[in-house]
C-alpha positions as CSV (number, residue, x, y, z in Angstrom):
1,X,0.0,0.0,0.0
2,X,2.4,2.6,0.9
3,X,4.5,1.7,-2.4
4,X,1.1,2.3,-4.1
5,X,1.1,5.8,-2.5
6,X,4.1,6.5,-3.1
7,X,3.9,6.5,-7.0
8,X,0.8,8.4,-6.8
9,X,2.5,10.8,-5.2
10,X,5.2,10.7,-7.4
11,X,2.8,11.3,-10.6
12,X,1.6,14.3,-9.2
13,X,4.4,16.2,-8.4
14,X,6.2,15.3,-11.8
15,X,3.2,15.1,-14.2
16,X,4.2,11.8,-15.2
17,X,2.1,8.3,-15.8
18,X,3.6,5.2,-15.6
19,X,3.4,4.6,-19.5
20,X,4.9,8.0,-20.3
21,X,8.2,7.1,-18.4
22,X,9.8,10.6,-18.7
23,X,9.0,13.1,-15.8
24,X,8.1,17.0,-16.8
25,X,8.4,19.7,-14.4
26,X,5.0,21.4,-16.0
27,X,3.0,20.3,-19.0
28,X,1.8,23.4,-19.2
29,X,3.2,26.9,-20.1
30,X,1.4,30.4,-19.9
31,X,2.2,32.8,-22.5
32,X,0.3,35.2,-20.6
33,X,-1.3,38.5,-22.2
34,X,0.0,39.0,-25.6
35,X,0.0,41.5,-28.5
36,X,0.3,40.2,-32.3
37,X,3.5,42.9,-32.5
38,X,5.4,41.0,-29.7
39,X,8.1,39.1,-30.7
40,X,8.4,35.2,-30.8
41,X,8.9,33.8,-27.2
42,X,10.5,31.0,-26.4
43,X,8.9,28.4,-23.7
44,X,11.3,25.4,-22.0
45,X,9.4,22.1,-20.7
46,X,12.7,20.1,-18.7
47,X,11.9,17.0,-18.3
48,X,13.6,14.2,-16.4
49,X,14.2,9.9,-17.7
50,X,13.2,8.3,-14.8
51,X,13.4,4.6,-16.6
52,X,16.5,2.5,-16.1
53,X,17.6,2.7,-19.7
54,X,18.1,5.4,-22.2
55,X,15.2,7.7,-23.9
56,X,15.3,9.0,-27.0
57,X,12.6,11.7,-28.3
58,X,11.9,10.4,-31.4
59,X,9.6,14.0,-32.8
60,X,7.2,16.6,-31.7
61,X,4.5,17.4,-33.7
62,X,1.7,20.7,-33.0
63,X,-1.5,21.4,-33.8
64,X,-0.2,25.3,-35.2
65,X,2.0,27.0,-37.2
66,X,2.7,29.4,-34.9
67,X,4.5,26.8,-32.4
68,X,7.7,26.2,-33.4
69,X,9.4,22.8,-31.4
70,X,12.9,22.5,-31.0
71,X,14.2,19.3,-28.7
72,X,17.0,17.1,-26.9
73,X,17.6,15.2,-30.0
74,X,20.8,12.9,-27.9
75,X,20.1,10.0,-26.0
76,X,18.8,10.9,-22.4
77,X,20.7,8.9,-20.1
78,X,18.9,7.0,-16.6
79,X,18.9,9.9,-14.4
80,X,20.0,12.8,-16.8
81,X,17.4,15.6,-18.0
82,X,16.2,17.2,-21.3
83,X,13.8,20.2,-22.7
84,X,11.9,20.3,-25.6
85,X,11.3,23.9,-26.4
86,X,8.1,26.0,-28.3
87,X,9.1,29.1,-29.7
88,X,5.3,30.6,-29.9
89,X,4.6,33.1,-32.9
90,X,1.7,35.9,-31.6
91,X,1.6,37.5,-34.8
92,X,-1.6,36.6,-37.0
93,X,-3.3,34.3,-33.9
94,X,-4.8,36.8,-32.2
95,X,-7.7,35.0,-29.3
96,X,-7.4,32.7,-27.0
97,X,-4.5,30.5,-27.2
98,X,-4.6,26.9,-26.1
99,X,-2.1,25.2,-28.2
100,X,-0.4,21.8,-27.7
101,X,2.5,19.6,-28.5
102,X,3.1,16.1,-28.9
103,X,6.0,14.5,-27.8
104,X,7.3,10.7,-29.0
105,X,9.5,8.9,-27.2
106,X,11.6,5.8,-27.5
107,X,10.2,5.0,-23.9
108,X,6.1,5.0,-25.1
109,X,3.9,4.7,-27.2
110,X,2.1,7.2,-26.0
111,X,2.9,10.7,-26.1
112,X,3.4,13.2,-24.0
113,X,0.9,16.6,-24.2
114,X,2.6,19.9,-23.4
115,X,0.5,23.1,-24.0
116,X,0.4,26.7,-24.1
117,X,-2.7,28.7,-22.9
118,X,-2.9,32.7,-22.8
119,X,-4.3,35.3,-24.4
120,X,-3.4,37.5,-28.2
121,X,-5.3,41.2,-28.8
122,X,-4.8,41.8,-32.3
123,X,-2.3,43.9,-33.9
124,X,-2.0,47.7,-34.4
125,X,-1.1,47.8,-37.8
126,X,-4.5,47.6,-39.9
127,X,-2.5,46.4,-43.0
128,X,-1.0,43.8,-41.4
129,X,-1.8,41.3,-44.1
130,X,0.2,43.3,-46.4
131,X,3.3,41.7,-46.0
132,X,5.5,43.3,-48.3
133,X,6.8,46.7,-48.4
134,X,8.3,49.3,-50.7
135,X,8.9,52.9,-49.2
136,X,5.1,53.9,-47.9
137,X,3.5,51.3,-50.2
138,X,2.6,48.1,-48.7
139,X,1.8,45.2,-51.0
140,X,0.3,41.3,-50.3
141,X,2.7,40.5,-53.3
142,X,5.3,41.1,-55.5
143,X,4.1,38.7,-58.1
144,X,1.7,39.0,-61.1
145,X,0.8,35.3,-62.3
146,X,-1.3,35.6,-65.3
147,X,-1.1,31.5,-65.5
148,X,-2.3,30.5,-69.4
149,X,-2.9,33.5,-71.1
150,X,-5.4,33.4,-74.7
151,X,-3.7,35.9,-77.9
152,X,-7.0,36.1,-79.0
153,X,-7.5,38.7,-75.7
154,X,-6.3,41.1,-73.3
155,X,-5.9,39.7,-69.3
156,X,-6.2,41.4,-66.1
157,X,-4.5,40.9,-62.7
158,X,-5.0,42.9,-59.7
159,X,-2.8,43.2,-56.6
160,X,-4.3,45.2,-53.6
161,X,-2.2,47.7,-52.3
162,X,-2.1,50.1,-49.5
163,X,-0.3,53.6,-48.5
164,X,0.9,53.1,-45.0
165,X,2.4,56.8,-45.1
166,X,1.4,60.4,-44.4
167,X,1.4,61.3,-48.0
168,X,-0.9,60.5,-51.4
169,X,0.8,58.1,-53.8
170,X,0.8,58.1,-57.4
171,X,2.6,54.6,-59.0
172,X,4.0,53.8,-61.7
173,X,6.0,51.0,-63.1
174,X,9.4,51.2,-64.7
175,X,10.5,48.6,-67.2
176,X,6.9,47.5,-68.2
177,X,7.2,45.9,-71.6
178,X,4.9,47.7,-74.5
179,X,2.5,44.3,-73.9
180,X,1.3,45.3,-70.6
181,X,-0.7,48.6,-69.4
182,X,-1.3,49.7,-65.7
183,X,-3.2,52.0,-63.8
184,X,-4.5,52.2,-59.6
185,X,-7.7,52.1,-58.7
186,X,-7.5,54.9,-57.3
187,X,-5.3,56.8,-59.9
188,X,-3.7,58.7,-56.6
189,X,-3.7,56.8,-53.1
190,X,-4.6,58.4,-50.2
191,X,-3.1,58.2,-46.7
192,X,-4.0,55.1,-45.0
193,X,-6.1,53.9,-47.4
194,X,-6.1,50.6,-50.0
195,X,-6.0,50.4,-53.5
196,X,-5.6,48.1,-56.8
197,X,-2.6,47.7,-59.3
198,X,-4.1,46.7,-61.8
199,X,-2.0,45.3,-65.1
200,X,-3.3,44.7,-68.1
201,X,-1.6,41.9,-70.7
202,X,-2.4,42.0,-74.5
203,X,-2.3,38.4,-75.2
204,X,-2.0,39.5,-79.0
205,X,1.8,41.8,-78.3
206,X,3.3,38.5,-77.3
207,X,5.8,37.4,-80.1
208,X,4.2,34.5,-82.1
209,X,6.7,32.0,-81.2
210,X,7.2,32.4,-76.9
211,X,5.2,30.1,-74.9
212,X,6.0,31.7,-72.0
213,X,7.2,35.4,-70.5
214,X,8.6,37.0,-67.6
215,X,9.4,40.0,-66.7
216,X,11.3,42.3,-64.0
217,X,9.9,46.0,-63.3
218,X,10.4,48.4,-60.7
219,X,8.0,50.9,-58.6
220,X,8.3,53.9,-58.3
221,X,6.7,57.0,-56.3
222,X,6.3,55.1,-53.4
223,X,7.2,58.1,-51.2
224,X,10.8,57.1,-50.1
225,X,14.0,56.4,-52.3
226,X,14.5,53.0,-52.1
227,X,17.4,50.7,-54.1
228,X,15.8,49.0,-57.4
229,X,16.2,45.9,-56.3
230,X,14.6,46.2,-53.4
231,X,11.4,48.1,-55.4
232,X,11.0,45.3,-58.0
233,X,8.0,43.3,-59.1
234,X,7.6,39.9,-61.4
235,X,5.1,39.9,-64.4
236,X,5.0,36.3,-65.9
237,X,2.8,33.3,-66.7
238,X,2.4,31.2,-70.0
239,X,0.7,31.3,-73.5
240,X,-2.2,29.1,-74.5
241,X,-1.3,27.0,-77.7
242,X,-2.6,28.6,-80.9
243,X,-6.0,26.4,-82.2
């Protein structure tokens, strides 16, 4: 009986069942009160082998993106410790967060459930979701894919855009070949406000004999001097076969 007790009391303290064999500290982190604009944070789950022979963690697998596992990847001797860590990504998981993490071991067949609880308020910056940026201008991409395009017509593509500066923006594109036509919608940007580029392919200008085209042009009056390279945009996609 008191042997009994013993191991109860043993499985409380270190959060361990007999079939899981390795003893962690806490199965449970708290990121706390978070803001989508924090950083990454990293979170450490030590963990003990209590079993008479080594352990080997053999992966970790989540149930989100947005927690990255790292882990002891050695042998754990009888008696020696490890950590599996969770590097937890606020940004774009705003809510509640009640995330968890599987661990495998050479010890089980069962794994091991570590999980993060807490709370995300969403970010500050409205055009978060525009991930790419060029002076003031803030784009969701850099690419135009016009996939299979038809001679017989002209194609549009649209990439939403916004001005994340203080002052109106007028685009336009350098290096657009004499195929392809662009405007915004709106022609000038305002402040804090979204938009279209909008580029127009005549299927007809593309030489008779290319099946396919890309191109390289550059942004400009995007409110701040920026390096060409660093402005640049790709145009490309393929041509339908002439019937």
């Amino acid at each position: 009986m008191k042997q009994i007790l013993l191991l109860l009391l043993l499985c409380g303290v270190w959060g361990v069942t007999p079939a899981q064999q390795l003893t962690f500290a806490s199965t449970t982190a708290a990121v706390g009160a978070l803001s989508e604009d924090d950083a990454p944070r990293k979170y450490t789950f030590r963990y003990a082998n209590r079993t008479s022979r080594p352990v080997v963690i053999l992966r970790v697998a989540t149930t989100c993106g947005c927690a990255q596992p790292s882990f002891t990847r050695e042998p754990v001797a009888p008696g020696d410790e490890g950590e599996v860590g969770v590097m937890f990504y606020p940004r774009g998981h705003s809510g509640t967060v009640n995330k968890s993490v599987f661990v495998y071991t050479s010890a089980s067949r069962e794994a091991v459930q570590l999980t993060l609880t807490g709370e995300v308020t969403p970010t500050a910056d409205r055009f978060f979701y525009f991930t790419e940026r060029i002076g003031d201008l803030r784009l969701k991409s850099r690419e135009v894919n016009f996939r299979r395009v038809d001679r017989r017509f002209k194609t549009e593509r649209r990439v939403e855009v916004a001005n994340a500066g203080s002052r109106p923006l007028r685009l336009e594109v350098l290096g657009l070949p004499s195929s392809v036509a662009f405007r915004t919608e709106p022609e000038v940007i305002p402040p804090d406000s979204t938009a279209d580029m909008v580029f127009t392919l005549d299927g007809g200008s593309i030489a008779p004999d290319a099946a396919t085209f890309d191109y390289e042009v550059y942004i400009g009056g995007t409110g701040r001097e920026t390096a060409p390279s660093k402005r640049s945009m790709r145009l490309h996609g393929e041509m339908k076969p002439a019937r």
